[in-house]
C-alpha positions in Angstrom: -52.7 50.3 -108.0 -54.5 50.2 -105.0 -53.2 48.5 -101.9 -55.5 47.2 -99.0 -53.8 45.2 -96.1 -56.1 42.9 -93.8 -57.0 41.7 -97.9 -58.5 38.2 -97.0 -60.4 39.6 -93.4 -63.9 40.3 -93.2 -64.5 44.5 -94.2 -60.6 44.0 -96.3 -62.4 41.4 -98.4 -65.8 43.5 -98.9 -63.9 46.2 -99.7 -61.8 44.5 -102.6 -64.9 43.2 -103.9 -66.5 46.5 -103.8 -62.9 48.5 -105.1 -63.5 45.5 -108.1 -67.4 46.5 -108.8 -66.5 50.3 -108.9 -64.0 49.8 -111.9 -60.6 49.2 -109.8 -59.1 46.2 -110.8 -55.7 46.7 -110.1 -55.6 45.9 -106.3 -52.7 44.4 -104.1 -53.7 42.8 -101.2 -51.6 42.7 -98.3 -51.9 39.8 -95.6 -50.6 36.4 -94.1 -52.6 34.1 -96.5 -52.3 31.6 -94.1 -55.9 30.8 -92.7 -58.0 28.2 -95.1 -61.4 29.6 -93.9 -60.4 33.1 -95.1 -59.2 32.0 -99.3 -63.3 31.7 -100.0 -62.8 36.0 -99.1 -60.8 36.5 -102.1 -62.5 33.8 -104.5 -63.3 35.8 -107.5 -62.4 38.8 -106.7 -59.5 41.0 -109.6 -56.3 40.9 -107.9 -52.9 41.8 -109.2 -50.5 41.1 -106.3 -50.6 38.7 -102.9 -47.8 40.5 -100.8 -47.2 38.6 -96.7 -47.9 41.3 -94.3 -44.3 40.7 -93.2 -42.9 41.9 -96.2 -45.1 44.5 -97.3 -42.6 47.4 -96.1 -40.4 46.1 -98.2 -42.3 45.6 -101.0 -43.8 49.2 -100.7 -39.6 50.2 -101.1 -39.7 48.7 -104.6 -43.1 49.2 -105.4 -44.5 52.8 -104.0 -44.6 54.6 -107.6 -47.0 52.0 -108.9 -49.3 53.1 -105.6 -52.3 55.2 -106.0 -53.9 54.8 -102.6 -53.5 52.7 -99.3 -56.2 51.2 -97.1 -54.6 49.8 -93.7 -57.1 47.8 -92.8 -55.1 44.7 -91.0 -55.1 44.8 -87.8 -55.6 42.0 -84.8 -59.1 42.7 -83.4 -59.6 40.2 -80.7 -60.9 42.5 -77.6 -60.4 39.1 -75.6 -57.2 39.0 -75.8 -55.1 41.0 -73.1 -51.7 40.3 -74.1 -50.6 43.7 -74.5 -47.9 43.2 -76.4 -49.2 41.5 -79.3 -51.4 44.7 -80.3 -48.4 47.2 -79.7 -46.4 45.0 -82.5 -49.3 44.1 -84.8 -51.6 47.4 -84.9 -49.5 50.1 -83.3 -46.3 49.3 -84.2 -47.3 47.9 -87.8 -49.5 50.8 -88.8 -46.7 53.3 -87.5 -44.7 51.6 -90.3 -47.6 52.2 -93.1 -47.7 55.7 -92.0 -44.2 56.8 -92.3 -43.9 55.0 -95.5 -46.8 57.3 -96.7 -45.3 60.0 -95.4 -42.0 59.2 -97.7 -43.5 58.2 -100.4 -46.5 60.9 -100.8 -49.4 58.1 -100.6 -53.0 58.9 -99.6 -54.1 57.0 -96.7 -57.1 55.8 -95.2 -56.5 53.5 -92.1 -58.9 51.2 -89.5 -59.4 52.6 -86.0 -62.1 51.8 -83.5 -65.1 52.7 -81.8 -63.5 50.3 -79.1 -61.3 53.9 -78.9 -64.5 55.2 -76.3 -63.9 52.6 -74.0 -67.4 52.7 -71.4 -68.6 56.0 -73.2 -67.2 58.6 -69.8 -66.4 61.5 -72.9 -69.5 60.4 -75.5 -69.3 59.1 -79.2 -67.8 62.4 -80.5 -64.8 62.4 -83.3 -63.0 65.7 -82.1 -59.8 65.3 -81.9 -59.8 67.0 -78.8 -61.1 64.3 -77.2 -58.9 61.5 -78.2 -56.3 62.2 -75.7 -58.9 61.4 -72.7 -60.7 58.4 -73.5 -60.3 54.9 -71.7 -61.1 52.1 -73.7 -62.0 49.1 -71.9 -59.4 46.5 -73.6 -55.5 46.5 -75.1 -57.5 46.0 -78.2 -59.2 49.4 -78.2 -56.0 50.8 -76.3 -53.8 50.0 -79.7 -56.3 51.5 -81.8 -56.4 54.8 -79.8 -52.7 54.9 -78.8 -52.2 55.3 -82.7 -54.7 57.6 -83.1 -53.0 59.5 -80.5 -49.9 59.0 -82.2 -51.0 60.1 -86.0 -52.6 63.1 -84.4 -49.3 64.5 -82.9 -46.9 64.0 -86.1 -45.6 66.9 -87.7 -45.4 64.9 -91.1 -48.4 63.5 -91.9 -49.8 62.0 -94.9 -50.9 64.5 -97.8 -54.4 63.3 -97.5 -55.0 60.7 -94.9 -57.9 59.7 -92.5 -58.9 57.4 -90.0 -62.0 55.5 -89.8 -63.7 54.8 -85.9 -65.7 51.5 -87.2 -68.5 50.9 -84.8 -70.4 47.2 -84.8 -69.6 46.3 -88.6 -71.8 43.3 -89.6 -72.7 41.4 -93.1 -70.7 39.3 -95.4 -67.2 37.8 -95.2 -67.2 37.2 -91.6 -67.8 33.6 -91.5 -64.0 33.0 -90.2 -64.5 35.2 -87.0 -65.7 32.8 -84.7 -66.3 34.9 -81.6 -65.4 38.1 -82.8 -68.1 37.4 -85.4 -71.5 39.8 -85.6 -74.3 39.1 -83.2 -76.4 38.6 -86.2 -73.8 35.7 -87.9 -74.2 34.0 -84.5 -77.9 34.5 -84.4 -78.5 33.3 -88.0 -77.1 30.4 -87.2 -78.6 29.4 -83.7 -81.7 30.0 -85.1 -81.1 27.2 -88.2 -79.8 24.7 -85.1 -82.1 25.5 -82.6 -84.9 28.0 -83.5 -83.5 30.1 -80.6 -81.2 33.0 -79.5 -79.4 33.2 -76.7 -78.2 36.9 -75.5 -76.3 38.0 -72.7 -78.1 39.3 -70.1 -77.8 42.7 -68.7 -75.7 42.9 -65.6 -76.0 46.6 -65.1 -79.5 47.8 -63.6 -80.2 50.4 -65.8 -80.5 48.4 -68.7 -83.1 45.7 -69.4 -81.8 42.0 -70.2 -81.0 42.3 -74.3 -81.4 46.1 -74.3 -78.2 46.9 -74.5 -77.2 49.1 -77.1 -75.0 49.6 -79.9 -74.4 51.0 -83.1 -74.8 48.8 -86.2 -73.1 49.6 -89.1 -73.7 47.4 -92.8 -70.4 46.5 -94.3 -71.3 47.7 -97.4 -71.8 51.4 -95.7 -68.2 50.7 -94.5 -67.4 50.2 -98.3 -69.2 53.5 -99.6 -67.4 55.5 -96.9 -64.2 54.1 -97.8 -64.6 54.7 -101.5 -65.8 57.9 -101.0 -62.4 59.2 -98.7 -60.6 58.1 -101.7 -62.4 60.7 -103.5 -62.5 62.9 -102.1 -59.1 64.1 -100.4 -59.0 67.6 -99.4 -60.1 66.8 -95.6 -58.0 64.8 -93.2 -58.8 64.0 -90.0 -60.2 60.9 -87.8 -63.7 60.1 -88.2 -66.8 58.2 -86.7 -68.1 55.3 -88.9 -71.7 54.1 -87.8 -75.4 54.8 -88.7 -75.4 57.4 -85.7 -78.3 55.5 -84.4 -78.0 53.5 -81.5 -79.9 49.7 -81.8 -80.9 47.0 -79.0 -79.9 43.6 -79.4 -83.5 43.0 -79.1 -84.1 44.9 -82.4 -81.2 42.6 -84.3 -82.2 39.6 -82.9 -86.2 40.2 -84.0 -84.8 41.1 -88.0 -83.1 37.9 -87.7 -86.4 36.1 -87.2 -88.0 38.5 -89.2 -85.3 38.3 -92.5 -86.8 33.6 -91.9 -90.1 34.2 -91.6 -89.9 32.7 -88.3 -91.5 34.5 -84.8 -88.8 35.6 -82.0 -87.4 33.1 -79.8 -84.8 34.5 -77.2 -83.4 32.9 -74.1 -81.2 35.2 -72.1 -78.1 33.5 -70.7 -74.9 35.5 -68.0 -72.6 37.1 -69.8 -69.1 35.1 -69.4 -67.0 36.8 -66.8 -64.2 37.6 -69.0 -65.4 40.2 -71.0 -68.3 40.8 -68.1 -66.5 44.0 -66.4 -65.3 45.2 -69.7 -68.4 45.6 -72.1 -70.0 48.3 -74.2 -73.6 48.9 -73.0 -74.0 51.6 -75.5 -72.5 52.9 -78.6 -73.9 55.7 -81.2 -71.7 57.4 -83.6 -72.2 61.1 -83.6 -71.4 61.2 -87.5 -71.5 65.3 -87.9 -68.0 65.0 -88.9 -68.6 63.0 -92.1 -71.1 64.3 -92.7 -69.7 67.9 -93.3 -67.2 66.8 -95.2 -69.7 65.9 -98.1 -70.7 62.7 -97.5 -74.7 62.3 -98.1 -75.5 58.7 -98.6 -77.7 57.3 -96.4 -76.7 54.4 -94.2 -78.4 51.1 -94.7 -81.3 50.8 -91.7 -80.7 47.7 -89.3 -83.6 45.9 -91.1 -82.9 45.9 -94.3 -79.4 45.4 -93.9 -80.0 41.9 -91.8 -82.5 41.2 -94.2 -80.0 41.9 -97.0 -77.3 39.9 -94.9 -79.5 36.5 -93.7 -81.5 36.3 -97.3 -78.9 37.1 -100.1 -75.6 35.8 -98.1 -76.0 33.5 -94.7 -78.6 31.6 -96.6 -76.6 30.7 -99.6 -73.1 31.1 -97.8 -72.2 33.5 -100.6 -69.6 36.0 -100.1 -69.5 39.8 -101.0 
């Protein structure tokens, strides 16, 4: 069996269903269960086993020699909140926990981290692990996901095969629960359908245009095709970069929007709120050698046909992956 833990979130979900369409039907999915607007996630999808994220160490006791691989992909990803203590017990603490029972139990792991982990960008976008000790991220959000990787990097007993995944700006299906924390494009989709208009945050930095911010935007089903392909392929562990390793503007998201309706651009810029105003990305871009090298060849999904994939064949319809 395979496990996956953050089952019912948005890239847990898409990767069940895409664990289910590759032949793997015996899947345990680890979570709280608890949210309504996440059970449509799971709708359909082959699963053998709902375990609470609470108990799942001790279900992993009683239940390791039925395991084949892990995916720890739980984690709380709200980079609003500041409340450091919540991520030191639900990401670092927690995936300390799924490590160590890897580590006893001999299971291959591939776990979440963050391109939150390079904080305003000061050492680049590069996966070296020489690096990790240096960067700042900008939240206790991207601080958990680094303080881990941190951690994992300095154990003598690691995993047999095990590696860590830096997701940049995942988007597509399954994120319909996210509310803020959902893809620029969700948000877009639907103030379009209200209004015919986007807003985006204006730039409050001088070297960068109003909406030309930039980022790296990764499909979710890329997410899934790397994922599947660690699981493969074993003999390389390590932390690595997950993005298209090309940088986009939000300009360039917001125009496939329109462009996935039929509909010409309307954007109205508006101030960023002051909350997040002092602690934003104004440019990500995976450098994705790293992967690369290891074997992985696919190409990764170009930001107009996946928002045109994403709008047309899911947003439209409210389907799920």
């Amino acid at each position: 069996m395979i496990v996956v833990t953050g089952a019912s979130g948005f890239i847990g979900s898409c990767l069940i269903g895409g664990l289910n369409h590759a032949g793997y039907l015996d899947v345990v999915a680890v979570d709280e269960f608890e949210r309504t607007d996440k059970f449509q996630n799971l709708e359909g999808k082959k699963i053998s086993a709902k375990v609470d994220r609470k108990d799942f160490d001790t279900w992993l006791d009683n239940n390791h020699r039925f395991v084949q691989f892990i995916f720890h992909i739980g984690a709380r990803t709200d980079t609003t909140e500041f409340d450091k203590s919540v991520f030191d017990r639900l990401n670092l603490d927690y995936s300390k926990m799924v490590w160590n029972k890897c580590v006893a139990y001999g299971l291959p792991l591939v776990y979440a981290s963050s391109a939150a982990t390079y904080g305003a960008g000061e050492h680049g976008y590069d996966d070296r692990h020489d690096v990790i000790p240096f960067l700042k991220p900008l939240n206790p959000y991207g601080d958990s996901k680094n303080d881990f990787d941190k951690w994992a990097l300095l154990q003598e007993k690691q995993p047999y095969s095990w590696a860590g995944l830096k997701f940049f700006n995942v988007y597509g299906p399954n994120e319909y629960h996210k509310g803020r924390m959902a893809s620029v494009i969700f948000h877009a989709y639907n103030q379009i359908k209200s209004s015919g208009s986007v807003k985006l945050f204006r730039s409050h930095r001088p070297e960068y245009r109003d909406g030309m911010q930039l980022r790296d935007f990764v499909y979710v089903k890329d997410v899934v095709s790397v994922c599947l392909f660690l699981m493969h392929n074993r003999k390389h562990q390590g932390i690595y970069n997950l993005g298209t390793g090309r940088a986009r503007t939000f300009v360039d998201l917001v125009n496939a929007t329109f462009k996935a309706l039929d509909m010409e651009p309307n954007i109205d810029f508006v101030d960023m709120p002051s909350d997040i105003r002092e602690n934003y990305q104004y440019f990500t871009e995976a450098k994705m050698d790293k992967l690369r090298s290891i074997g992985y060849d696919a190409e990764f999904t170009s930001l107009e046909s996946g928002v045109a994939d994403y709008v047309q064949h899911y947003l439209k319809i409210g389907d799920h992956l």
